[in-house]
N, C-alpha and C positions, 0 to 999 in steps of 0.2 A: 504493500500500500504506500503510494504517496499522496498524502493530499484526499482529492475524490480522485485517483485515479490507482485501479486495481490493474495488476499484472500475472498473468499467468504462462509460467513454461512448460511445454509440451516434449513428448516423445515422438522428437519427427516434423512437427508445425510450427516450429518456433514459439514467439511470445505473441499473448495476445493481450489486450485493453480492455477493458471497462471502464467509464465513465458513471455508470451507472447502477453501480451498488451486482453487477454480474448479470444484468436483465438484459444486457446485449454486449456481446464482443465484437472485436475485429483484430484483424494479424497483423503486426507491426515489427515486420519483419527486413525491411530496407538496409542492407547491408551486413544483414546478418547472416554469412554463409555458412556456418553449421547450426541445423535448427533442431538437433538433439538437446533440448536446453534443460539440466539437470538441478540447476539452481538460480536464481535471482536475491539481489542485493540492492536497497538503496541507502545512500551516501546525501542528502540535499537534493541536488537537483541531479545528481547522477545516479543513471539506473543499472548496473552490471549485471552482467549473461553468463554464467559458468555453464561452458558446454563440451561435446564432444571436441572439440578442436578452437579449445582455450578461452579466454575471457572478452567480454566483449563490451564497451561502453557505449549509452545513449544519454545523452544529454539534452534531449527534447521530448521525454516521454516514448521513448521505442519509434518515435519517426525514423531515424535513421539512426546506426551503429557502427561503432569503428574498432576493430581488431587491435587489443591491448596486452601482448605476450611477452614482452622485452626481458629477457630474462626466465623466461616461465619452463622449462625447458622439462617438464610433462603437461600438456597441455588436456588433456581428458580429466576437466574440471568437474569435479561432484558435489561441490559443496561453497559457498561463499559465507563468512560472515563480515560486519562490518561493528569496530570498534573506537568509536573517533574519529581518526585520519586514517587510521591503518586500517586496510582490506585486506582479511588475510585467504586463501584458496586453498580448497580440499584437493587433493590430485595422488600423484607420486609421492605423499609426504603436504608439508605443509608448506607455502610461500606467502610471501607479506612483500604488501607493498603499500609504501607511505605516500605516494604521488596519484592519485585514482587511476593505478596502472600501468603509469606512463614505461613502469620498468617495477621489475619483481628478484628478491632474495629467495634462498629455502631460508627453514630455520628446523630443521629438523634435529638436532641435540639431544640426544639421547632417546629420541622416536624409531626404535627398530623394526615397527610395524608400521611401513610406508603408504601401505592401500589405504589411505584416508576416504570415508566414504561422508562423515558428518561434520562441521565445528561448532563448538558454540561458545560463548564468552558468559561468567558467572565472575562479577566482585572483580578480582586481579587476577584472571586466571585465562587461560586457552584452553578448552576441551576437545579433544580429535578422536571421532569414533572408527574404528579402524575394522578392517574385513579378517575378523581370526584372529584380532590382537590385543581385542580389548579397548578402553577406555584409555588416554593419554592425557597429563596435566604438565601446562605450563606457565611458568608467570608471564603475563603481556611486558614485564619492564625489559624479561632477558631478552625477548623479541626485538621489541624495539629499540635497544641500543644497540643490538647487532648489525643495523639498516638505517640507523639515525642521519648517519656521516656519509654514507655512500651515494645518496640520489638526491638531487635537487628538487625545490618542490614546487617547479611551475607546472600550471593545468593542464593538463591533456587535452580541456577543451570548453569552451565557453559556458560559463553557467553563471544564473544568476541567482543568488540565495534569498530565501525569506528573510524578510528585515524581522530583526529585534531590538525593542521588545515590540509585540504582536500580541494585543492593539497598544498603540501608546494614545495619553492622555496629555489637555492641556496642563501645564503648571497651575493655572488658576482655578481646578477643577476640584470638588469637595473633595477630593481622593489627599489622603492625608501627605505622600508622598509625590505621586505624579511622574510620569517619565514625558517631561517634554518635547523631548527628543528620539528619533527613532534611526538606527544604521541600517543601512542597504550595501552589503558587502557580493561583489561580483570576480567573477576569473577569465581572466584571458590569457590565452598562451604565446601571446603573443606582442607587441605593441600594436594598439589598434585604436582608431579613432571610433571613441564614444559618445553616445548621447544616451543620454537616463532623464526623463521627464515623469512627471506627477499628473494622471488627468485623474477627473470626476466620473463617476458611471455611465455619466453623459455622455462620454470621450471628450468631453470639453480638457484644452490643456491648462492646469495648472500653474506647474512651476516645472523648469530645465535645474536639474538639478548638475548634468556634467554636460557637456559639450567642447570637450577638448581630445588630442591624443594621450592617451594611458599608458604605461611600462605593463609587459607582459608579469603575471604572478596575480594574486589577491588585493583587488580593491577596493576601495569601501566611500560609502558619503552617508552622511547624516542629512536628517529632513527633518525640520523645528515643525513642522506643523503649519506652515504659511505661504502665502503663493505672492507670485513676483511681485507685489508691492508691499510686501511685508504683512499681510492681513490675513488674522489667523484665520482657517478655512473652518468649517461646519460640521459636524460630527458624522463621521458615517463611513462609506468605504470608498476607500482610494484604487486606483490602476498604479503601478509604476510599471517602467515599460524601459526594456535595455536594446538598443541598438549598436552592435559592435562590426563595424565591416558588413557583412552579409546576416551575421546573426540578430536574432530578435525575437527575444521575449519577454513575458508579462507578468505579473503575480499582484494581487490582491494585497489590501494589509489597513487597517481598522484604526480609525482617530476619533476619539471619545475628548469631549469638552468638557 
């Protein structure tokens, strides 16, 4: 689940969508060339494919998908789980990766039963269910400082995150403390000329909140709650909307007065 939108993988059909609570699908399968798909994983706005012939990311809800193996060197994915940053893969053993893919470590350390078929994350811990091997435990810290130093962490690919906090309130609002302010944090992988605007339901525009070029990596703006001439806006829900290069999308996000 993200959002309102449910994802389903198949044996043979790839992924498919719902919008609508599972009372209708469709295949969202665009560049997804092994649609044996064993596992599914979301990260924010990244949705990962653990399939017969290795992992795969979409970053528009399963419209399209891009082959994310760097490193991954079993690629007969059974299993994803996601813990923070780090996404780690059930396979030949277990791989992590700190970058949504971009490139993959094993971390196998004392795992002699490699056929990983489940993971799951409990407190500080990794769990791996293994075929004939039993149950395996490991600490998430020894993980990731094996992989901390090795990969850099620009995006693999364009995404925009839910601002928080989610809904923000005015300052002057009976709410004892108030978050006046709300961050809108985005990725690009690359340097890309951006525009992030504010409309109303209406699609009436708001306020331009960026309209400049950006350094590739994690970036972020803040939105006080008010539109271009300074004037606080009216309680209800907002659009924000990212245009990067070619890419563009949209997300929802709640201002209470």
């Amino acid at each position: 689940m993200d959002g309102l939108h449910l994802f389903a993988g198949t044996d043979g059909d790839g992924v498919f969508l719902s919008t609508n609570n599972g009372t209708s699908w469709m295949a969202v399968n665009t560049g997804l060339t092994n649609r044996t798909v064993y596992a599914l994983a979301v990260h924010g706005s990244n949705l990962f494919a653990g399939t017969d012939g290795g992992v795969f990311l979409s970053t528009n809800n399963g419209v399209s998908w891009t082959a994310v193996n760097t490193r991954l060197t079993n690629t007969g994915v059974s299993a994803l789980v996601v813990n923070g940053s780090n996404l780690f893969a059930g396979t030949g053993g277990v791989f992590l990766s700190t970058n949504n893919g971009t490139s993959w470590t094993a971390v196998n350390t004392g795992l002699t039963s490699t056929s990983v078929y489940s993971l799951a994350v409990s407190g500080l811990h990794l769990f791996a269910g293994t075929r004939g091997g039993g149950v395996w435990r490991r600490p998430l810290s020894e993980m990731v400082t094996e992989v901390e130093d090795n990969f850099s962490q620009v995006p693999v690919g364009f995404t925009l995150e839910q601002n928080y906090p989610n809904p923000f309130w005015s300052g002057a609002t009976s709410r004892s403390a108030g978050n006046p302010n709300t961050t809108i944090r985005y990725q690009l992988p690359k340097a890309t000329q951006v525009v992030l605007k504010i409309y109303n339901i209406f699609g009436q525009e708001i306020r331009t909140l960026v309209n400049e070029r950006r350094t590739g990596g994690v970036n972020s703006v803040v939105w006080d709650g008010r539109d271009e001439s300074g004037k606080e806006v009216s309680s209800g829900i907002y659009i924000y909307r990212l245009q990067a290069g070619e890419f563009i999308q949209s997300r929802k996000l709640s201002f209470v007065r």
